[in-house]
C-alpha positions in Angstrom: 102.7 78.3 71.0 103.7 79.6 74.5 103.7 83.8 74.1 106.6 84.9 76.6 105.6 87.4 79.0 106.3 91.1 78.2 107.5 92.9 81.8 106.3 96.4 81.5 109.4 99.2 82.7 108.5 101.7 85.1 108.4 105.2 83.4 111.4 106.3 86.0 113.5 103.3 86.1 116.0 105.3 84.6 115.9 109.2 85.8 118.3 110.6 83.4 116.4 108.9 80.4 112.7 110.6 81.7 114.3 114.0 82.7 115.1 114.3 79.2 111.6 112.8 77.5 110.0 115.0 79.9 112.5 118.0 79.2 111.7 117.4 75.5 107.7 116.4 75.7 107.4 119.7 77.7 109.4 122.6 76.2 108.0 120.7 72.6 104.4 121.5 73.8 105.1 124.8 75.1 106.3 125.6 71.6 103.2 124.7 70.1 100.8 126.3 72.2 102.9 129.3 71.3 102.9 128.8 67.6 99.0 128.6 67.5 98.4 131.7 69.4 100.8 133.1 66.8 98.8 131.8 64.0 95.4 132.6 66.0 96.6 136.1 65.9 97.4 136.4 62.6 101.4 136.9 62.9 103.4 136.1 59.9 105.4 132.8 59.6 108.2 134.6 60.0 107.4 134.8 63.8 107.9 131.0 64.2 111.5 131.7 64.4 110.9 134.0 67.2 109.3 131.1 69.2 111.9 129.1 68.4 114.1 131.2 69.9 112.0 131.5 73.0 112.1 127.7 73.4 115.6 127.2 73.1 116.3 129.9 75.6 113.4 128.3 78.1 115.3 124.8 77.5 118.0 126.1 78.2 118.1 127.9 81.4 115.5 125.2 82.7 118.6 122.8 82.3 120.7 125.0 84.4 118.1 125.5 86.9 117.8 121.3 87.3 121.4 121.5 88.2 121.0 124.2 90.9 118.1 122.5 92.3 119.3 119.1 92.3 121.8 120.6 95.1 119.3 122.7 96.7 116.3 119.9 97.0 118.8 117.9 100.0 119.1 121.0 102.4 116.6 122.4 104.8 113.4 123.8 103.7 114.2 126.5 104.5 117.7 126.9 102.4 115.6 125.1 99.5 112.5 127.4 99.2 114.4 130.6 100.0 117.2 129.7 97.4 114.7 129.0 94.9 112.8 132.2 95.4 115.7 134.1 94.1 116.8 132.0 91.5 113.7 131.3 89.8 113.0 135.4 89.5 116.5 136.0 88.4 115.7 133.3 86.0 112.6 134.9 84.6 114.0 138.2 84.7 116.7 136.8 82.3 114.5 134.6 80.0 112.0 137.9 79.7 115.1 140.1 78.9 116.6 137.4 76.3 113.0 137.3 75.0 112.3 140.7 74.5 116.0 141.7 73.4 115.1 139.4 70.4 111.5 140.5 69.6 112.9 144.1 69.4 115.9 143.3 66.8 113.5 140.9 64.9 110.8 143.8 64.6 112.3 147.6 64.3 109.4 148.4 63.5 107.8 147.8 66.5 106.2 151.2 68.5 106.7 149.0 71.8 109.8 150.1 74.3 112.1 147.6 75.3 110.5 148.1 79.0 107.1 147.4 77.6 108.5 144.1 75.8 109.9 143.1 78.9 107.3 143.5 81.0 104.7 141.9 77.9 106.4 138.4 78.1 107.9 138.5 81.6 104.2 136.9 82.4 104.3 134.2 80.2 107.9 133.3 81.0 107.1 133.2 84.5 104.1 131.0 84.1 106.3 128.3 81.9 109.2 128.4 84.7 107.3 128.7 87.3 105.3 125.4 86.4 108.6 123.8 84.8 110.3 124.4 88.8 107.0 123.0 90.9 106.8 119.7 88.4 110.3 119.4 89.3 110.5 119.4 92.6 107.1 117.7 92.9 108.6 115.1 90.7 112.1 114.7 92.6 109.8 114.6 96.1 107.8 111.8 94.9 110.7 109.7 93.7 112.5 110.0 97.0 109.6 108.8 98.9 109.1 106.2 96.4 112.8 105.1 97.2 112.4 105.4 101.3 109.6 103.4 101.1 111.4 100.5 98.8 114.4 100.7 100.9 112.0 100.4 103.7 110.2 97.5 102.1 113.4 95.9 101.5 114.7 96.3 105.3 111.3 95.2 106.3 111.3 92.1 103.9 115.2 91.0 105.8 114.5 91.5 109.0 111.4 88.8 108.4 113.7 86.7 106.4 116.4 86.4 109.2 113.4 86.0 111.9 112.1 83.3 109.6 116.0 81.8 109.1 116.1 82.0 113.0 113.2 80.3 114.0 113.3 77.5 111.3 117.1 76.6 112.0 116.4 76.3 115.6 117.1 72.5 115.9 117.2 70.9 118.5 120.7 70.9 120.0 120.6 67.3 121.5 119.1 66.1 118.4 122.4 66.7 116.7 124.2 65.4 120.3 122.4 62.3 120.8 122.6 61.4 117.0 126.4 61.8 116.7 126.5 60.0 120.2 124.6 56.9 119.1 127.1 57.3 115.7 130.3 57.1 117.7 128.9 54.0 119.9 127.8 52.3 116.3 131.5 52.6 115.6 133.3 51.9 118.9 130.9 48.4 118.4 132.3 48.0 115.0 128.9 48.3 113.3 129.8 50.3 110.7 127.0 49.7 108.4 124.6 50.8 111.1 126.7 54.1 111.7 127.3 54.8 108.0 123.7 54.7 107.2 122.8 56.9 110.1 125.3 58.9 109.1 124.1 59.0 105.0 120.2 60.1 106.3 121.8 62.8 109.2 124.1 64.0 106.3 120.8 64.2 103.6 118.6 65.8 106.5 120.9 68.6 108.0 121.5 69.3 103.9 117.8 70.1 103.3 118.0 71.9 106.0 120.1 74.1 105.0 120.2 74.5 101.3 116.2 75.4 101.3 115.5 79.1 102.0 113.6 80.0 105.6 110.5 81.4 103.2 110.4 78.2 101.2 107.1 76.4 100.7 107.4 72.5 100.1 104.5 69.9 98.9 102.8 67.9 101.7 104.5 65.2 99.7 108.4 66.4 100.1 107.7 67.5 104.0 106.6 63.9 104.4 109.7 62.4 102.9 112.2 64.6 104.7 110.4 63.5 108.0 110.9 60.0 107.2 113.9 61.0 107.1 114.1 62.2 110.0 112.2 59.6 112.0 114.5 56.8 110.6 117.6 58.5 112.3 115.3 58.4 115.9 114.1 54.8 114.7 118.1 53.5 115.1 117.8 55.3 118.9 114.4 54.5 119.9 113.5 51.4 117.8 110.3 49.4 118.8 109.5 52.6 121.1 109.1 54.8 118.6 105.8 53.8 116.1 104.5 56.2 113.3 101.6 56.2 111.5 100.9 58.6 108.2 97.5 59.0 107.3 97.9 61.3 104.0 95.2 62.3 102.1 95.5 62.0 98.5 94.3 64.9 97.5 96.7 67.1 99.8 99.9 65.6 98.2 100.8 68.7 96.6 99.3 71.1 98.6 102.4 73.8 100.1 103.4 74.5 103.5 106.5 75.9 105.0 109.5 73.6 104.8 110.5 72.1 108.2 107.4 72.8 110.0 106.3 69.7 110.9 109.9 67.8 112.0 109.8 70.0 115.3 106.5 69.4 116.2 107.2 65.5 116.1 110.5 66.4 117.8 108.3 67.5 120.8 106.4 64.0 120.7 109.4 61.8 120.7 110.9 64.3 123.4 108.0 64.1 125.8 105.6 61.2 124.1 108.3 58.4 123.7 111.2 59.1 125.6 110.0 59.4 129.0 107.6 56.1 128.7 109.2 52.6 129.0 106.9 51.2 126.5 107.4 54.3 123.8 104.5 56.3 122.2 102.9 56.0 118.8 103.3 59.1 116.7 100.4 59.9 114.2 100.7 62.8 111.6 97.0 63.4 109.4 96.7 65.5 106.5 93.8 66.1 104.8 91.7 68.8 102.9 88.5 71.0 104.0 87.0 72.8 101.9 90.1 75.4 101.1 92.1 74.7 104.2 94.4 72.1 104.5 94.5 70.7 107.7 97.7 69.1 109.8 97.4 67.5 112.7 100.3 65.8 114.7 99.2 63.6 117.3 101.0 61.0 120.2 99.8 58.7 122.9 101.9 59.9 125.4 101.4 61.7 129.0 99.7 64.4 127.6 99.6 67.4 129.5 98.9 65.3 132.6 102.8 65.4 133.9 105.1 67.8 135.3 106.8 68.7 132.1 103.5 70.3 130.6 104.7 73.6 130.7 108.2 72.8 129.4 106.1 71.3 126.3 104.0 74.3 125.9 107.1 76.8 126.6 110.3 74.6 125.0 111.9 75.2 127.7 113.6 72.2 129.6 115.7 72.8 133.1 119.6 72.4 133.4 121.0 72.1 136.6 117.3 74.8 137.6 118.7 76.8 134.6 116.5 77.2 132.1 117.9 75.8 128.4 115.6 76.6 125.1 114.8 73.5 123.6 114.8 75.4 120.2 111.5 73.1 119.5 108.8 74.9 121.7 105.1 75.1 120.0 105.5 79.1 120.4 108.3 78.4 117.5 105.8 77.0 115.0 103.3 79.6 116.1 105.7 81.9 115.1 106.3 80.7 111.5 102.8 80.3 110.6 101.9 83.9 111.8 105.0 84.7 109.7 103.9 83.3 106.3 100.5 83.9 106.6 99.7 86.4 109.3 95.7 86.0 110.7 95.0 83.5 108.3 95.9 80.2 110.0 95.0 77.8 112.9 96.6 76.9 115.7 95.5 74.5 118.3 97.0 72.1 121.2 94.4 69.4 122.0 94.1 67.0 125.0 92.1 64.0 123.2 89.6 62.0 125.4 91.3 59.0 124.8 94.7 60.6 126.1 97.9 62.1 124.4 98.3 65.1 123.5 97.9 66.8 119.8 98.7 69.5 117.5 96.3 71.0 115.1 96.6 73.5 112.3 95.3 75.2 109.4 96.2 77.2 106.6 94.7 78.0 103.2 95.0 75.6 100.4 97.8 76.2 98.2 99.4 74.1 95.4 102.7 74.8 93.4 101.8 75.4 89.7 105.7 74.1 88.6 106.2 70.7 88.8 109.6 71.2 88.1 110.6 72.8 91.6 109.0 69.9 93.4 112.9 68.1 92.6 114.5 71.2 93.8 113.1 71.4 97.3 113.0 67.2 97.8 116.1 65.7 99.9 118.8 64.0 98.6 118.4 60.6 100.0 121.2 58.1 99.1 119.5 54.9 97.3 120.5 52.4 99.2 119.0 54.3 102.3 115.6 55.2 100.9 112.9 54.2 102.3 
């Protein structure tokens, strides 16, 4: 039998409802300290309902005071301390005078003057308000820092969600061109079965796209599918030029990585591997486990870095008319996302392989998704007759 999970509630999730446990905890053991010293001293019972009165009368102007100071505690330091100087001794002056008022009806037989009464608990009521004000503002000062740093938390937490949105929707703008481009020739040439399957796996690809968060993590598995996806609507462009081989490792199937990180890396092969050579490139992408790390790499046999565009490759950028255009798909993009989701703990590498091409490696520590039932909710929609 599954035990559900008890979520513990912060003491001060709700303010009003610990102001008054405190309220009560505290004025409750200032009472009893009181009623043992009575006792200790050998004061009749009858004196209990002396400190009762004594606690009532603390309780109560202590609830006035949290209404001054709840107004004082958001002006200047100096307003707030000097303000609660006065009132805090005017409100010890007046618990001591209630205090001693009572202790001389309740005992007429008292030799005491009202003056030495006074003066005989204006000690102890200054100790108990005096504490009662500091845990109050100390309290109140620790729950506003508490809130400035969640709200800062929270700002901190958007601004690396929308960097993380920004850099993972950065597609490729003639992606989307040259797709919808070889769409529209597919129909002018009547080929409408062509076009409406290019159009299905576009449609299924630009909606995982989107509907997955920038932060979300995918299996090895469901990146693979989506860029099979991807590559099929590049296949109908390139054809025989474009060749892919995917040498997956079993065992990193269901190991997670950010959604979307690979398709722009093998966006930059078919951009400078296959397109610029007449016979196409072969596109390779390797996952496979060591020791905790799970290790990508993404290579092609094209130019390499031996051609003019090496520094467009490395950069993203590409040149316009001499103006510079961001490709959206530049290696500093991927960079960014991985130091985004797991800071210093990740590998990054561009490699020239003896044999030619040009390569991508990275790391990042192993990690696997413990519900099976999310690996549907992250997986494309492919339409059936378009699977692959």
């Amino acid at each position: 039998m599954r035990v559900l999970p008890i979520q513990p509630i912060p003491f001060f999730a709700n303010k009003d409802k610990a102001f008054w446990r405190l309220q009560t905890a505290g004025w409750a053991g200032a009472m009893l300290l009181r009623t043992m010293s009575m006792i200790a001293n050998n004061q009749p019972l009858t004196s209990l309902v002396l400190v009762l009165i004594q606690t009532i009368t603390g309780f109560s102007i202590s609830l006035v005071l949290s209404v001054i100071y709840r107004g004082l505690i958001t002006r200047r330091p100096i307003i707030t301390w000097g303000m609660t100087a006065v009132i805090l001794a005017f409100a010890v002056c007046l618990h001591a005078f209630i205090d001693a008022w009572v202790w001389s009806l309740w005992r007429t037989d008292s030799d005491a003057s009202f003056t030495q009464l006074f003066l005989g608990v204006l000690y102890i009521d200054a100790t108990l308000l005096g504490a009662w004000s500091a845990l109050y503002y100390a309290i109140n000062f620790y729950l506003q820092v508490e809130e400035q740093n969640d709200q800062l938390i929270a700002l901190e937490n958007q601004a690396t969600s929308a960097q993380l949105a920004m850099l993972r929707y950065q597609l490729n703008p003639h992606f989307l061109f040259n797709t919808l481009n070889s769409i529209s020739t597919l129909v002018l040439l009547k080929q409408t079965e062509p076009a409406n399957a290019m159009l299905s796996r576009l449609s299924s690809f630009l909606r995982y796209t989107l509907v997955n968060k920038p932060s979300a993590r995918v299996t090895v598995a469901q990146e693979v599918e989506t860029l099979k996806l991807y590559l099929d609507i590049e296949r109908m462009r390139f054809e025989e030029r474009l060749r892919t081989t995917f040498t997956i490792d079993e065992a990193t199937q269901k190991c997670l990585l950010p959604s979307l990180l690979l398709q722009p890396l093998v966006e930059n092969a078919i951009k400078y591997a296959v397109s610029p050579q007449e016979s196409g490139a072969e596109i390779t992408i390797a996952t496979q486990l060591i020791g905790s790390r799970l290790r990508i790499t993404v290579s092609d046999t094209g130019p390499g870095l031996q051609s003019a565009t090496t520094d467009n490759r490395l950069s993203g950028m590409t040149y316009d008319g001499g103006e510079p255009v961001s490709t959206g798909v530049g290696l500093s993009n991927i960079r960014d996302r991985l130091a985004q989701a797991y800071g210093g703990d990740h590998r990054f590498e561009t490699i020239e392989p003896v044999e030619g091409g040009f390569a991508v490696l990275i790391e990042i520590p192993s990690e696997r998704r413990e519900d099976p039932a999310q690996d549907l909710a992250h997986s494309p929609r492919v339409p059936m007759a378009f699977a692959r």
